[in-house]
C-alpha positions, 0 to 999 in steps of 0.5 A: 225108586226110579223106573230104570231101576225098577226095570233093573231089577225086572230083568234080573228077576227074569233072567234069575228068579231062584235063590237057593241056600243051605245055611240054617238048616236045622237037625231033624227027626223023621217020624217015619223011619226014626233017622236024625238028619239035616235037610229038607228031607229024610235021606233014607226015607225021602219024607219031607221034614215039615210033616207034623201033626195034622191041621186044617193047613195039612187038610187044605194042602191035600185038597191042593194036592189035588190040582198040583197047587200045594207048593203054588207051583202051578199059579207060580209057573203061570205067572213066570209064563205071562212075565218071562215065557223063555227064561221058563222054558228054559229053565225047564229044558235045562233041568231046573224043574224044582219050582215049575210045574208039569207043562202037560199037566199045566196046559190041561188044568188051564183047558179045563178051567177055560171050557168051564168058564166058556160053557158058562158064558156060552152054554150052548156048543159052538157050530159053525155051518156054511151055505155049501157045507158038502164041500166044507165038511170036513174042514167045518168038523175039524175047526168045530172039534177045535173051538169045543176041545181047547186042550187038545185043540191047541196041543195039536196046534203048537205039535206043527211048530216042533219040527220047523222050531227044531230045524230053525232055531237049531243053532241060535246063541242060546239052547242050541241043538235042543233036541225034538223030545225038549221041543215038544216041552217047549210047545206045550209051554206055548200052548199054555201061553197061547190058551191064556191070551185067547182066554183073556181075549173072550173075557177081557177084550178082543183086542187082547188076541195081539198078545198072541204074536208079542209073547210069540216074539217075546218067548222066542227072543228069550229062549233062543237068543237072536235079536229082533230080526233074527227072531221075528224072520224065523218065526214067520217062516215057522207060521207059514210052514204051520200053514202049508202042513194044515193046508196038506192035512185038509187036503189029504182028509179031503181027497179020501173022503170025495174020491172013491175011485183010484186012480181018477185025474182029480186023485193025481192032480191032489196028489202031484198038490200035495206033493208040491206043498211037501216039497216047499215045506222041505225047501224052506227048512232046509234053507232055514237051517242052513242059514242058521248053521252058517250064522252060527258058524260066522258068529263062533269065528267072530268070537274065537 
């Protein structure tokens, strides 16, 4: 088979990996409310039709069970994450919930499994220290609590990109107008992603840490739609809003941890800075957004 063809097939298996049908099902009895029925599952009940005797498969499935993995819908949305981030995500968003497993569930399985691993490698709690640490506490501690609690870490993290994710994407050519609620599934997905690539960066390579922008790219790309411009300008925007929101953060923790006293030059002066970097952030999704709308609104005409 050629490798046009095999990159063919690739694409359709990305856009359309799912295939389901009704033809064969077979008349069942099911063994706890005594109803005949056809189908996977009793529609009075709701028991599923392959429970039978007990086995060792039926012992190793509730093990599974366990960690969510008896249908193999955890290692399979891993996969489907690491091959085709946006279709998933989609998916999901769109309903088609079947075969993808719990993006929160997901992501704190994949932190547990990473903190487990790390502590192995590096037992000891990752601390890092500056000469002047009086005037860096506060930033220290949070990257300290970052680095040692990767779950929560990068939740907090990917929370920023829903708002400039919503405002800037709200009217591309694919999902648009998903709402908050569908953008917080969509960062958890991101987050998952992003936990795997800096995983496989501290084992395998470091280098491995540039997959962080490409499934970025690539993720973005399939679930919006815009093209290679269109995409990279918006994500770029959403990075350097992520930046001035952590940037406001900081100095909000610190400005309440150093000055004791209201009000002092010092408390106005980080005040009117806060205020300034607000604003930008304001100035920059507003004109994201219109932009975006009156894209949309150029590309609806051209088609009509």
């Amino acid at each position: 088979m050629k490798v046009k063809e095999l990159f063919a097939r690739f694409r359709a298996w990305q856009t359309s990996p799912f295939h389901y049908s009704d033809e064969g099902l077979e008349e069942h009895h099911c063994a706890n409310c005594n109803h005949t029925y056809t189908g996977n599952y009793c529609p009075v009940c709701g028991q599923a039709a392959d429970v039978g005797r007990i086995t060792w498969q039926s012992v190793w499935k509730n093990v599974l069970s366990v960690w969510g993995m008896e249908s193999k819908s955890l290692v399979y949305s891993l996969w489907q994450l690491l091959w085709r981030p946006g279709y998933l995500i989609s998916d999901y968003i769109n309903g088609h919930r079947q075969q993808s497993y719990s993006p929160t569930s997901m992501l704190f399985i994949v932190a547990l499994f990473y903190a487990i691993v790390t502590k192995w490698i590096n037992p000891a709690p990752i601390d890092i220290v500056a000469e002047d640490e009086d005037d860096l506490i506060i930033l220290l501690n949070a990257i300290n609590w970052l680095i040692n609690n990767p779950g929560w870490g990068i939740m907090t993290i990917t929370m920023f990109f829903i708002i400039p994710t919503w405002a800037l994407f709200r009217f591309s050519p694919r999902n648009n107008h998903h709402t908050l609620p569908q953008g917080a599934f969509i960062q958890l997905f991101m987050g998952t992603l992003l936990l795997m690539c800096i995983f496989f960066s501290e084992i395998i390579s470091n280098y491995l840490k540039w997959l962080i922008p490409i499934y970025y790219y690539i993720a973005y790309r399939q679930l919006f739609g815009y093209r290679f411009w269109g995409t990279a300008w918006r994500l770029l925007l959403i990075v350097n809003i992520w930046f001035l929101a952590i940037l406001i953060l900081i100095s909000m923790a610190i400005l309440f941890e150093r000055i004791s006293t209201y009000p002092t030059p010092e408390f106005i002066g980080f005040l009117v800075f806060e205020l300034v970097l607000l604003l930008f952030i304001f100035i920059i999704l507003f004109i994201g957004y219109r932009i975006s709308k009156k894209t949309s609104q150029a590309r609806t005409n051209a088609t009509c």
